[in-house]
N, C-alpha and C positions, 0 to 999 in steps of 0.2 A: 504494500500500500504506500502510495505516496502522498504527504502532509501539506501543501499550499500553508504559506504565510503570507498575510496581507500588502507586503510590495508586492508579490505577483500580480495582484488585480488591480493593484493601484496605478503599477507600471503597464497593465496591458489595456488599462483605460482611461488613463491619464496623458497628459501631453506629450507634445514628441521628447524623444529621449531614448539614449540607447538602447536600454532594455525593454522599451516599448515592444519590440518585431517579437524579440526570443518569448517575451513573454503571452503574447498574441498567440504565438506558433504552438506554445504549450496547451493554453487553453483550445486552442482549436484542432490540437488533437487529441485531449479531452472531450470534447464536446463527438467525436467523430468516432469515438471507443475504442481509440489506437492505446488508450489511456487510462489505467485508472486512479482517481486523485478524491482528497475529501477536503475539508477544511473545517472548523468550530463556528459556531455560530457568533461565538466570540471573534472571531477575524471577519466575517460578512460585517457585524457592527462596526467595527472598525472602520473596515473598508467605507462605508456607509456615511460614516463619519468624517473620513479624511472627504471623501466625494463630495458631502454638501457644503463645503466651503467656498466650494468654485461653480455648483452646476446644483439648478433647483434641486429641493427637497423631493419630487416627482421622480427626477431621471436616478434620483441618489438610490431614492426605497426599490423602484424597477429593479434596479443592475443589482443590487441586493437580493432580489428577489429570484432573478437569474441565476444569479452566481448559489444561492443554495441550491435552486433546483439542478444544477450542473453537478455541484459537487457532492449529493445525498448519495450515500446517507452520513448526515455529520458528525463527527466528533462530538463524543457529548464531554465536557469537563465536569468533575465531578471531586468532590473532597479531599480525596487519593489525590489527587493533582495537583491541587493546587496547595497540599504539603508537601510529594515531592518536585513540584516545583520553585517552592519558596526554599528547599534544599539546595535548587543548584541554583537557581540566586544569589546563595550567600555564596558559592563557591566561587564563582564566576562573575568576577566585577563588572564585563561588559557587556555580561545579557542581564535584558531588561525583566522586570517580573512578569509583566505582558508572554515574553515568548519562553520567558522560564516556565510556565505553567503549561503553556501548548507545547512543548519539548516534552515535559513529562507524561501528557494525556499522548501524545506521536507515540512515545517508548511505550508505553503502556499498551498501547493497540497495535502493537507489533509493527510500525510503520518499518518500512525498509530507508525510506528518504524524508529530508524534510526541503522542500524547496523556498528556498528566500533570497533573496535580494542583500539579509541584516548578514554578514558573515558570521555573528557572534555566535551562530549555530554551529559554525565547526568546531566549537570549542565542547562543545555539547557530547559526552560519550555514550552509545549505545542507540544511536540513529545517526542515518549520514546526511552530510549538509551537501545541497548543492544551489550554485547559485546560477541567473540565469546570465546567458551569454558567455558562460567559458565551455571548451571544451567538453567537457563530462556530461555538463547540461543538456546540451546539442544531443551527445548519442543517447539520453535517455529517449529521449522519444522519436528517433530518427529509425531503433534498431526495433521499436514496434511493431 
């Protein structure tokens, strides 16, 4: 299973910008079932959130509303998680608690990858970080 963190959707619906395309490319083959990927309801909000800063409250809740039906069934976070996520937290100065908590509910559900944009996820043991636009990224879903 592969984990989405909210730059992917931010970057693949957001202005221009390099990881615009990679990020596009992913979701749409996602969308085309070359892929399978989930995300937490907690990064749709997110996502939601960064969206309605720049583009009506209308287009924001839609592409939210998209983006779960694309990515069901979601991540559910749950207790477990967000203590061991408040564990590597501490360990880890430069992930946030935001993705320290989705890191652990990933491990948790056996996820194989976590895809972000934040690198702080490779610091992360016991799920693999990939980010988009380098190498690795590309053949995840190129070798679909």
């Amino acid at each position: 299973m592969i984990v989405l963190d909210t730059t992917i959707l931010v970057y693949a619906k957001g202005a221009d910008h390099p990881l615009r395309q990679p990020c596009r490319a992913f979701l749409e083959a996602v969308a085309a079932g070359a892929i399978e990927a989930t995300t937490s309801p907690e990064v749709i909000q997110e996502f939601v959130h960064v969206r309605v800063r720049r583009r009506p409250r209308q287009d924001a809740a839609a592409l939210g509303r998209s983006f779960a039906e694309l990515l069901s069934p979601l991540l559910t976070i749950e207790e477990q998680h967000l203590a061991a996520g408040l564990h590597l937290f501490e360990r880890h100065a430069s992930l946030g608690a935001f993705d320290a908590v989705l890191a652990a509910a990933a491990i948790d559900s056996g996820a194989e990858v976590i895809v972000s944009a934040d690198r702080t996820f490779s610091e992360v043991q016991g799920v693999r970080h990939l980010a988009p636009g380098t190498r690795d990224f590309g053949r995840l879903f190129r070798s679909s």
